[in-house]
C-alpha positions as CSV (number, residue, x, y, z in Angstrom):
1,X,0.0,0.0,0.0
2,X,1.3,3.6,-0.9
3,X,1.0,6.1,1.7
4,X,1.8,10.3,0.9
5,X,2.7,12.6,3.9
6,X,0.1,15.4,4.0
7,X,0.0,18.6,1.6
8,X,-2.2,20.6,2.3
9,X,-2.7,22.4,-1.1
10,X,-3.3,19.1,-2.7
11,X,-5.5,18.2,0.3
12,X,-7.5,20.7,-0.5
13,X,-7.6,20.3,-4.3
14,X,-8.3,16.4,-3.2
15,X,-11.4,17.9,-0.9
16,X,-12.7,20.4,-3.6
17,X,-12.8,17.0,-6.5
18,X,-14.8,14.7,-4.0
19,X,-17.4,17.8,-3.4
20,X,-17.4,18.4,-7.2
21,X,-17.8,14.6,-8.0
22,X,-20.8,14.4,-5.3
23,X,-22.2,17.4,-6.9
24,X,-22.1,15.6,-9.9
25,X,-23.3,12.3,-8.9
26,X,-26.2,10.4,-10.9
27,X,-27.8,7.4,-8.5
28,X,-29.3,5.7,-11.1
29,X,-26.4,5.3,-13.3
30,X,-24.3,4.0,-10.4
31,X,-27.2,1.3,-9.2
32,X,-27.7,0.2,-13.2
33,X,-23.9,-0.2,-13.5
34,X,-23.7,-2.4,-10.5
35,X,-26.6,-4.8,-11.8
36,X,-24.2,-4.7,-14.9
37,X,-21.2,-6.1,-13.0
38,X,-19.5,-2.9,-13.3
39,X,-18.5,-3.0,-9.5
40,X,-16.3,-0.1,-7.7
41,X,-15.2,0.5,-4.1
42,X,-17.2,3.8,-4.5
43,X,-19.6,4.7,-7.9
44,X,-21.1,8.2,-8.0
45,X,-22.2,7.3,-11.1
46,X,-21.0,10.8,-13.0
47,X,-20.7,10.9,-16.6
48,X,-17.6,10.5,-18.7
49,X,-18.1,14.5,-20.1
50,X,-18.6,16.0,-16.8
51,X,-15.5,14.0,-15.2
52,X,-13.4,15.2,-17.8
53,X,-14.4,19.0,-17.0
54,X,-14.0,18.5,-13.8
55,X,-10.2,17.3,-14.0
56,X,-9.8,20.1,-16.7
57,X,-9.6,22.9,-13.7
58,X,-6.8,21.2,-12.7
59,X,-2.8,21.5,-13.9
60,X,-1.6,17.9,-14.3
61,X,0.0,16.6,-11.5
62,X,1.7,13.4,-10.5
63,X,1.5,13.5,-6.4
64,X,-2.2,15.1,-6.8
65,X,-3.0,11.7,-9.7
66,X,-1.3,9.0,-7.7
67,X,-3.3,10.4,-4.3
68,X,-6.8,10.4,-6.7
69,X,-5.9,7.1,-7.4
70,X,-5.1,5.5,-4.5
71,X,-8.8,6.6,-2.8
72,X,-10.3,3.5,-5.1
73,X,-13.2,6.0,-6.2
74,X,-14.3,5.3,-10.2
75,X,-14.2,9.6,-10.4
76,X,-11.1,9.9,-8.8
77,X,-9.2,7.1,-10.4
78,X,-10.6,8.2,-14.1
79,X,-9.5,11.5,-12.8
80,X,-6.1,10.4,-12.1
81,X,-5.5,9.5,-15.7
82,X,-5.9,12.6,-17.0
83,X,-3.9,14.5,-14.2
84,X,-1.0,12.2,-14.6
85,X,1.9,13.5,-16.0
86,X,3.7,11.6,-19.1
87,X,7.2,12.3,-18.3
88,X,6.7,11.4,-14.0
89,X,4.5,8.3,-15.1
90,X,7.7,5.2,-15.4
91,X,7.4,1.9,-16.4
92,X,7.6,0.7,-13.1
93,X,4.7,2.6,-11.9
94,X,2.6,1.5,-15.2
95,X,2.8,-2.2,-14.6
96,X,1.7,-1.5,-10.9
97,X,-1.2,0.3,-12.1
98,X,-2.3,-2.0,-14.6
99,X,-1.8,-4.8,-12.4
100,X,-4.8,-3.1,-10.0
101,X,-7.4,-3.3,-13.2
102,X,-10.1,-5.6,-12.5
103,X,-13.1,-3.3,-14.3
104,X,-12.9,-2.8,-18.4
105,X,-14.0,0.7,-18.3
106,X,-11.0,1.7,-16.0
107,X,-8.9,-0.2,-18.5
108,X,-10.6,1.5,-21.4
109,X,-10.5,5.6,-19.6
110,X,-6.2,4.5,-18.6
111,X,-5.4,2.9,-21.8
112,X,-6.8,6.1,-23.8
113,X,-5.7,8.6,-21.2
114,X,-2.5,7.8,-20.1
115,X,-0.9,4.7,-21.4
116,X,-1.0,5.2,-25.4
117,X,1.2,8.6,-24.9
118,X,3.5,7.1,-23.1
119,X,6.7,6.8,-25.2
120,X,7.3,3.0,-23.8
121,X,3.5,1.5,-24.7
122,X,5.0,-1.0,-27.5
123,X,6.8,-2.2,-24.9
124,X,4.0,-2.2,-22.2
125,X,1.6,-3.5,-25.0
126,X,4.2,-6.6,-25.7
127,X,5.1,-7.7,-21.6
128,X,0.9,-7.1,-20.8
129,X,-0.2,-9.5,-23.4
130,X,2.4,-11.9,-22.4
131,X,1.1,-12.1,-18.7
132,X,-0.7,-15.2,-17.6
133,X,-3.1,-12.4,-15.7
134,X,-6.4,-11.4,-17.3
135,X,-6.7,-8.0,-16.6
136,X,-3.2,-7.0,-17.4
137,X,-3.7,-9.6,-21.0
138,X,-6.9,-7.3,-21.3
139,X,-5.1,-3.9,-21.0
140,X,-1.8,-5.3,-23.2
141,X,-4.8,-6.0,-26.3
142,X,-6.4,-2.6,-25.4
143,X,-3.7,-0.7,-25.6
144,X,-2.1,-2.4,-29.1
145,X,-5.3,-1.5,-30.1
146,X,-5.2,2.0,-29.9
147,X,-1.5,2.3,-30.6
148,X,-1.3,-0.2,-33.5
149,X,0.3,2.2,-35.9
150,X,2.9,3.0,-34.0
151,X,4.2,-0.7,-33.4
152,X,6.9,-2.6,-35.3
153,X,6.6,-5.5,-37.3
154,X,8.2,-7.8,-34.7
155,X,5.7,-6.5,-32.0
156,X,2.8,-6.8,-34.2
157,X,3.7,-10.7,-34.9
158,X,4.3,-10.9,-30.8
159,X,1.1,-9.3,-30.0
160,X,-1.1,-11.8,-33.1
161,X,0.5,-14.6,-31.7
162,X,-0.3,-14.4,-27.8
163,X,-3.9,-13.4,-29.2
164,X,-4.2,-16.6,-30.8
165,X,-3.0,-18.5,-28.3
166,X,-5.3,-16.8,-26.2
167,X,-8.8,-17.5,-27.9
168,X,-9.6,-20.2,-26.1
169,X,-10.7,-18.1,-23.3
170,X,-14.2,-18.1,-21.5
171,X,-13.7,-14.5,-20.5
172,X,-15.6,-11.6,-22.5
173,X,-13.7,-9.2,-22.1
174,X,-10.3,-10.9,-23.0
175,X,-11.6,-12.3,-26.2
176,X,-13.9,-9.0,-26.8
177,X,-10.3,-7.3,-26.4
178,X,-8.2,-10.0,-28.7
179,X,-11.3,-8.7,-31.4
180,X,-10.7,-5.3,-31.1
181,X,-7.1,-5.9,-32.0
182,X,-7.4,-7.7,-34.7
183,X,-9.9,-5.6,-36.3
184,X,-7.1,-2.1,-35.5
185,X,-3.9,-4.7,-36.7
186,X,-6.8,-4.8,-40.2
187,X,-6.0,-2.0,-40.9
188,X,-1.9,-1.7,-40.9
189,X,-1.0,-3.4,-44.4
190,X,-1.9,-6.1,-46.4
191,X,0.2,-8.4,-45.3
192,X,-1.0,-8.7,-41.7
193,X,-4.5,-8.9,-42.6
194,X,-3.6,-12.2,-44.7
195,X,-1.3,-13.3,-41.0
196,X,-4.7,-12.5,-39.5
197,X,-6.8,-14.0,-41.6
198,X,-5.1,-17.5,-42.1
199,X,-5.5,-18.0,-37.7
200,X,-9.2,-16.7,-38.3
201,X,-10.0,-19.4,-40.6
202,X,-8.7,-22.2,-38.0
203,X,-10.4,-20.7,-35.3
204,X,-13.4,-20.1,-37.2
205,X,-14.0,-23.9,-37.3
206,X,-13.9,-24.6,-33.6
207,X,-16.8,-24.6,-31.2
208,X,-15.2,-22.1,-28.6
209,X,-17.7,-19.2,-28.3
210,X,-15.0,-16.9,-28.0
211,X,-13.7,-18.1,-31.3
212,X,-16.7,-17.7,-32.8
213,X,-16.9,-14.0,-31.6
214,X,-13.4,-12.7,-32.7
215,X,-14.0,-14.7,-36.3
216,X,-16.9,-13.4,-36.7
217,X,-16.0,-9.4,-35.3
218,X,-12.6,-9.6,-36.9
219,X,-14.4,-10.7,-40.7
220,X,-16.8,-7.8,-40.7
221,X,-14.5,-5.4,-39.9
222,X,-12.0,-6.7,-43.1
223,X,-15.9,-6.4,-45.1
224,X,-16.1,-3.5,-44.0
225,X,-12.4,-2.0,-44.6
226,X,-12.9,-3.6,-48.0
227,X,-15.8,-1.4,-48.6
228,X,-14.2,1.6,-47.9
């Protein structure tokens, strides 16, 4: 557990976000995210928008994100990734981070926030999908996906292959992520949407429902590349 010696300016910043975020707070969003599975310490239920003006009256700051992190509140912790500074944000710290994850939209709001401008995510994209943990598998095909034209041929060919050999999961959102992917890695070049294609066609034949899904995703979004 982290613990920060007391500031009282960012105290104070800390005091005026949590009255901001109750301000803000929308019941019925929190209770119908629960019943979805979406589960949090604390849920005030405010909207993406309004949490993003709210961290917008704030200068970036890394003690000020990693104490808005560390109080395990969905507002806070979405907060936290915009506040973060790239340059005080090291791998180190990133891999702790992403090793906390255990709800896709956190994964989702850090990926696009904070770890796609970070000037090592090829390299955090490669070691997360080579974890044996879910989450952190979840946030390595997240990421790729949103910083697939920015990765090397090798990487790409790393990141295809652990996806394959990861289709045989029962979890959503791993093989909703692996789909996701595929479907950015589609639109590179030719040649990986042939490597693609070829594993689709084996997986396509199995009875895994999470083959099915990423065959099926993956094909529509070629159709539809096609089409363009």
């Amino acid at each position: 557990m982290d613990f920060y010696l007391s500031n009282m300016e960012l105290d104070a910043q800390i005091s005026e976000i949590r009255r901001k975020i109750r301000l803000s707070m929308n019941g019925v969003v929190s209770d119908q995210m629960k019943m979805n599975g979406i589960v949090y310490k604390h849920n005030y239920g405010v909207s993406i928008p309004r949490i993003k003006e709210i961290a917008g009256e704030y200068v970036p700051n890394h003690d000020l994100a990693q104490r808005l992190w560390m109080l395990k509140i969905r507002e806070t912790m979405i907060i936290s990734t915009l506040l973060q500074p790239v340059e005080k944000f090291p791998c180190e710290l990133a891999l702790k981070r992403i090793d906390e994850l255990d709800q896709i939209e956190i994964v989702e709001q850090i990926c696009m926030n904070l770890l796609c401008k970070l000037p090592y995510a090829n390299n955090l994209c490669v070691e997360c999908v080579r974890s044996e943990k879910m989450w952190v598998q979840i946030t390595g095909f997240i990421l790729a996906a949103r910083v697939y034209n920015q990765l090397n041929s090798t990487e790409i060919h790393i990141i295809i292959e652990k996806a394959f050999e990861s289709t045989t999961t029962t979890e959503f959102h791993l093989y909703k992520a692996i789909a996701l992917c595929f479907g950015r890695f589609c639109r590179i070049n030719a040649q990986t949407v042939k490597l693609i294609e070829e594993g689709l066609d084996m997986i396509s034949q199995k009875d895994s429902m999470a083959q099915q899904y990423i065959a099926g995703a993956v094909k529509q979004e070629i159709l539809f590349l096609n089409n363009l």
